[in-house]
C-alpha positions in Angstrom: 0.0 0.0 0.0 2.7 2.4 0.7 4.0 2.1 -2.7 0.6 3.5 -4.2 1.3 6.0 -2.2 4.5 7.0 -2.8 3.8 6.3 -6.2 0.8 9.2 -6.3 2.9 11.3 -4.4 6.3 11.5 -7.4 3.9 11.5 -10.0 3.2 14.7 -10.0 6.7 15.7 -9.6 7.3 14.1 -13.0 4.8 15.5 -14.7 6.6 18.9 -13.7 9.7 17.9 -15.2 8.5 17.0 -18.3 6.0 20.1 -18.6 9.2 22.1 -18.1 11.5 20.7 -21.0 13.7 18.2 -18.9 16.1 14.9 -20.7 18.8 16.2 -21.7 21.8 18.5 -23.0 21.9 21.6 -21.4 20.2 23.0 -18.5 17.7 25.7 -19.3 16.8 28.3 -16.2 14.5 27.6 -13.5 11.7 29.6 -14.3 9.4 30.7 -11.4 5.7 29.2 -11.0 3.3 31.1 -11.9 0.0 30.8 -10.1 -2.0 28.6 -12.2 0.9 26.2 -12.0 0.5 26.3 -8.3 -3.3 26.1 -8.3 -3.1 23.1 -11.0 -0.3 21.5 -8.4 -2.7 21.7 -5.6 -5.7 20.2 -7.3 -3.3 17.4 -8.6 -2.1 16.7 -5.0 -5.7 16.6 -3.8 -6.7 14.5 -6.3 -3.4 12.1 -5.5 -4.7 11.9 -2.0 -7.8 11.1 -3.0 -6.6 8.3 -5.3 -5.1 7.1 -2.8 -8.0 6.7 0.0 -10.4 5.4 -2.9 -7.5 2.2 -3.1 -7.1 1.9 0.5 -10.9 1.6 0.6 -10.9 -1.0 -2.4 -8.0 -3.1 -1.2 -9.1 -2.5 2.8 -5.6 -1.6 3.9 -4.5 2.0 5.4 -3.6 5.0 3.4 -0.9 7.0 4.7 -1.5 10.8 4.6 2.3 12.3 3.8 4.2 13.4 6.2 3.9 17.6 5.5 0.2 17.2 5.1 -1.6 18.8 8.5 -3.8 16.3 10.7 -7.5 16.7 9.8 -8.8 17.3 13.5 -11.2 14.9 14.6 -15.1 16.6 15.7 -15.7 16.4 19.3 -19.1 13.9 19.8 -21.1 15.9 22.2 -23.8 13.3 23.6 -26.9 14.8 23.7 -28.4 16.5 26.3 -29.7 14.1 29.0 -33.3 15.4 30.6 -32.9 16.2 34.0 -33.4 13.7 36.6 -36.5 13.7 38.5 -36.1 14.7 41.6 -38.0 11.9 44.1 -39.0 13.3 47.8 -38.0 10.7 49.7 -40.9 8.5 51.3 -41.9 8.9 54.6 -43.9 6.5 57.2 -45.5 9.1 58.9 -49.2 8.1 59.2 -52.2 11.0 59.0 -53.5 11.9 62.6 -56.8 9.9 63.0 -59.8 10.8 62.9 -61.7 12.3 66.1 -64.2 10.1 67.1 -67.4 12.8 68.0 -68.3 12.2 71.2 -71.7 10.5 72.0 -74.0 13.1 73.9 -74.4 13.0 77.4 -77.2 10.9 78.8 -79.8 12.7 80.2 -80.0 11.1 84.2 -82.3 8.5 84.9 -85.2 10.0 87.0 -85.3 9.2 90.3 -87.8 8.8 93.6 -87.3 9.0 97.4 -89.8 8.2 99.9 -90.3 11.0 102.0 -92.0 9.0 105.1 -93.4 6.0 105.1 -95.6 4.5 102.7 -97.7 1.6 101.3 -96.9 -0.4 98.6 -99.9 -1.5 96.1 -100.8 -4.1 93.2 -102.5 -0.8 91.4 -103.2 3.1 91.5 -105.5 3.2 94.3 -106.2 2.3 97.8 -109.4 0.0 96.1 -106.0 -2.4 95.3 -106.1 -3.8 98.8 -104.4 -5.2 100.8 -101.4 -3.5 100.0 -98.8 -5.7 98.4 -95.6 -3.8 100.7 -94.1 -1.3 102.5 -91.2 1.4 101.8 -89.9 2.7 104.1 -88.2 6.4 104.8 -85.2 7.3 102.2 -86.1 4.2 100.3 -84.9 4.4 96.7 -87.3 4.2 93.6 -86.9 4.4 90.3 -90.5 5.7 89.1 -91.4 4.3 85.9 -95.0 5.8 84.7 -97.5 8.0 86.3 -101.4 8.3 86.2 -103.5 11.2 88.0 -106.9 9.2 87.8 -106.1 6.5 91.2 -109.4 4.8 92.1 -111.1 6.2 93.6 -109.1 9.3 92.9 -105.9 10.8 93.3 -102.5 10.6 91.6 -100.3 7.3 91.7 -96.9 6.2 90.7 -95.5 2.9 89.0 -92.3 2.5 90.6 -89.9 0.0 91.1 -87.9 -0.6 94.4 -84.1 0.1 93.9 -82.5 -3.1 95.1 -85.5 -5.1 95.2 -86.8 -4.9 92.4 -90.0 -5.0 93.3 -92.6 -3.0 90.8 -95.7 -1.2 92.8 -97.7 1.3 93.2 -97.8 4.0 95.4 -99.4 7.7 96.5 -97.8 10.7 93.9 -98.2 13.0 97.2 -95.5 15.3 98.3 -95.9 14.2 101.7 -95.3 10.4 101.2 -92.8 10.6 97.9 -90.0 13.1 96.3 -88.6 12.8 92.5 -86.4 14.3 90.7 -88.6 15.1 88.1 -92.1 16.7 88.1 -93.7 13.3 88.2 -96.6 14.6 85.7 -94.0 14.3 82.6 -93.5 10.4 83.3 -95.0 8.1 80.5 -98.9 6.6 81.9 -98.8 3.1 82.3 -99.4 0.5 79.4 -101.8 -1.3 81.5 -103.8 -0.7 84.6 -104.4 -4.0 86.8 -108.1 -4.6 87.2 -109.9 -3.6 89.9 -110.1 -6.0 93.2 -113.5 -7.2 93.0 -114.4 -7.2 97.2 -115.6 -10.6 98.3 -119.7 -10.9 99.2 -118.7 -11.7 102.9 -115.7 -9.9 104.0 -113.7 -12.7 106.1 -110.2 -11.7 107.3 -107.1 -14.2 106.6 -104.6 -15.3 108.8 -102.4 -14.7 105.9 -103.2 -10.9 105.2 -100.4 -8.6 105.3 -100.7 -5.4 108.3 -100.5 -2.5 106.4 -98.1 0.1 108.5 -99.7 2.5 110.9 -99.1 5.4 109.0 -101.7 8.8 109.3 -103.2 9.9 106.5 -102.5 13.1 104.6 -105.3 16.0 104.8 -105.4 18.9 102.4 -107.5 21.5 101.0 -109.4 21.9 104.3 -112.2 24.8 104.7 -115.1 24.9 106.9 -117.9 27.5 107.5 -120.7 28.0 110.2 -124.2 28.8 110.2 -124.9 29.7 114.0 -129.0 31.5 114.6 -127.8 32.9 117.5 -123.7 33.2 117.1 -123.3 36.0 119.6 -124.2 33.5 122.0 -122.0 30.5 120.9 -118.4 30.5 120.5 -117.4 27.3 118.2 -114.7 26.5 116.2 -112.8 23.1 115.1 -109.8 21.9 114.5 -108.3 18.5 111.8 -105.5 15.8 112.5 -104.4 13.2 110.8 -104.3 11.4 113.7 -108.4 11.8 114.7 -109.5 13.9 112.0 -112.0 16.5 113.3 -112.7 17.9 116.6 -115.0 20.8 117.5 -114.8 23.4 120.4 -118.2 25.0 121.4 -119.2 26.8 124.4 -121.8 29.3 125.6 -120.3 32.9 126.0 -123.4 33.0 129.0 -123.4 29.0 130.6 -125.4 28.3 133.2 -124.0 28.3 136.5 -121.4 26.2 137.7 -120.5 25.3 133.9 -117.5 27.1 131.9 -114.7 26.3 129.5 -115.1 23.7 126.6 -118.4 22.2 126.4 -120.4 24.8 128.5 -123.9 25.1 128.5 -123.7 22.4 125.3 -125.8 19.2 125.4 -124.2 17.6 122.6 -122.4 17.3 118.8 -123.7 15.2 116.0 -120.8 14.6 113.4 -122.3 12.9 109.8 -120.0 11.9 106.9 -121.8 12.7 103.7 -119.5 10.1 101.5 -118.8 7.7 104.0 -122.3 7.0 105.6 -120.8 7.3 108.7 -122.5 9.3 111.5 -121.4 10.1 115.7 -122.8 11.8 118.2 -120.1 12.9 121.0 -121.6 14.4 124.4 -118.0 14.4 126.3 -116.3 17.6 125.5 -113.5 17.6 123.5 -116.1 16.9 120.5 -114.3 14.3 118.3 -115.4 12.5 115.7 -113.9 9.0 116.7 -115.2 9.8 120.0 -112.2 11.5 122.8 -112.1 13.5 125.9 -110.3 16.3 127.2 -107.8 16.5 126.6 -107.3 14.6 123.5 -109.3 13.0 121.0 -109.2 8.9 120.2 -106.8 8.0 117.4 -108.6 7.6 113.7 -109.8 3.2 113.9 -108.3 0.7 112.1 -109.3 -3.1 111.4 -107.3 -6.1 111.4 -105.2 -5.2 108.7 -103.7 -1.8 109.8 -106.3 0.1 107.6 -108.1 3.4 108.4 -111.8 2.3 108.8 -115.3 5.0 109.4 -115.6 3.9 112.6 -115.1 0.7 114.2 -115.9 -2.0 112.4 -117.3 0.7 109.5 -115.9 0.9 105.8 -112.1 1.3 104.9 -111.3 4.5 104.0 -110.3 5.5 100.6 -108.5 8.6 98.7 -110.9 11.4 98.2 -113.0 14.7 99.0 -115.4 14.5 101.9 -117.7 16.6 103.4 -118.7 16.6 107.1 -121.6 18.0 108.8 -121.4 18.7 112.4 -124.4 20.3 114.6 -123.6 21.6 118.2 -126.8 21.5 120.0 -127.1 23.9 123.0 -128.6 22.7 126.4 -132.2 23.6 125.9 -133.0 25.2 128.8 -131.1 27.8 127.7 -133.2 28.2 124.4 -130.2 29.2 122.3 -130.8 27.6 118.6 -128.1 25.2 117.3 -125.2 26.0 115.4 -124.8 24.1 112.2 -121.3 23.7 110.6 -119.6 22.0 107.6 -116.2 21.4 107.1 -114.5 20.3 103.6 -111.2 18.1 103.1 -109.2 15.7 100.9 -108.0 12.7 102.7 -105.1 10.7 100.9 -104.3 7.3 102.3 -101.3 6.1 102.6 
């Protein structure tokens, strides 16, 4: 391969020689080249080279630029422009903050009971449910569970149930036998109401019955007004406890001699219970309607069972409004008229 080269490279130097006149005899002077011969020596020198890489490229060898000919410089490859990374944030564990949980609402307090004093337990709303079917006892706890204002015979009850016990019963809604912590009105009325006790044709006490506590009853709403004929001569008035109910004072402002204080110049006092049948006429001074004597009056009866009665051996006595008539009837030799009054109450039972 080098010889092609070399070869290409005197070539042209030959051609020179001959273009100028050389072979022989004398030597004729150098002349100078002009430009076209430089130009035309170029071009021919290109051309050699070329020659010259077209064999190598035939014959796969290696072409040898010459020596004096200046290196071609090689480009640069610049590799393109790489897109910038994608910068990854770096994972993390931490977990979101839970979720509050709203919390529930408050539950309202269960309603509560208390017994204020002692009081009867019963199967129903109403002293008619006889005999009662317990006792509770001061600062015992209830948990009231419905309410109805018509008792039988009247009056307002509560379904309660004894904390601890258990026990489910009835019992008086008064103030005086039973506190809540609630107005006892806004309690749900009962599904059912038990039926009402039908009394037996002959009344025959057990051995089994249950005493009922000897608890007095509760009076309320009590009024009274007299009708006297002849007032200025009569001075009267009364006076109510649970314990004997009624008693009335009456005495003549004039008495005949050797008589003064309660019950002077009086023969006697009729009492008569308009609801109750029952009727008493009292000729001891105090007046009482159970009968009495200065200076107190005999405690309200009871039967068998521990249950106020009208007298002995007279009707239990219920929840309700009662009238009672009472007549003071002056000693007739001292021809003063009777005085006539009546006194109004509401008797709850315990």
């Amino acid at each position: 391969m080098k010889r092609y080269v070399m070869v290409l490279l005197v070539l042209p130097a030959m051609l020179m020689t001959a273009a100028c006149g050389g072979g022989g005899g004398e030597v004729a002077a150098t002349p100078q080249p002009t430009g076209d011969a430089i130009a035309n020596s170029v071009q021919q020198t290109v051309a050699a080279i070329a020659v010259a890489q077209t064999v190598a490229a035939l014959t796969g060898g290696t072409a040898t630029a010459p020596a004096d000919l200046p290196a071609v410089p090689t480009p640069a490859v610049t590799p393109p422009d790489s897109p910038p990374a994608t910068t990854t944030a770096p994972g993390t564990d931490t977990q979101p903050p839970p979720t509050s949980t709203p919390a529930a609402p408050a539950t309202a307090a269960a309603p509560t009971c208390t017994v204020v004093s002692g009081v009867n337990l019963r199967g129903g709303p109403g002293t008619v449910y006889d005999p009662p079917v317990g006792f509770a006892a001061a600062n015992t706890a209830l948990r009231p569970l419905a309410y109805t204002p018509f008792g039988n015979p009247q009056g307002a009850w509560l379904l309660v149930e004894v904390v601890g016990s258990g026990q489910q019963a009835w019992l008086s809604a008064g103030a005086q036998f039973v506190h809540c912590s609630v107005d006892p009105a806004t309690l749900p009325p009962p599904a059912n109401v038990p039926a009402t006790p039908r009394p037996p044709n002959t009344a025959t006490p057990t051995a089994t019955a249950q005493p009922v506590a000897a608890l007095p009853p509760d009076l309320r709403n009590v009024s009274g007004g007299a009708g006297c004929l002849d007032d200025p001569d009569i001075n009267s008035d009364f006076q109510t406890d649970s314990r004997f109910l009624l008693r009335i004072f009456a005495q003549l402002f004039d008495p005949p001699p050797g008589e003064s204080g309660d019950g002077a110049g009086i023969e006697r006092v009729e009492f008569s219970v308009r609801e109750s049948g029952y009727t008493h006429t009292e000729r001891t001074a105090g007046y009482c309607i159970f009968q009495g004597g200065e200076p107190t009056c005999r405690d309200w009866p009871r039967n068998q069972f521990g249950q106020l009665t009208w007298g002995d051996g007279g009707p239990v006595v219920v929840d309700g409004n009662y009238n009672i008539d009472v007549n003071v009837f002056p000693k007739e030799d001292t021809f003063i008229s009777q005085c006539n009054w009546t006194i109004s109450l509401t008797v709850d039972v315990p």
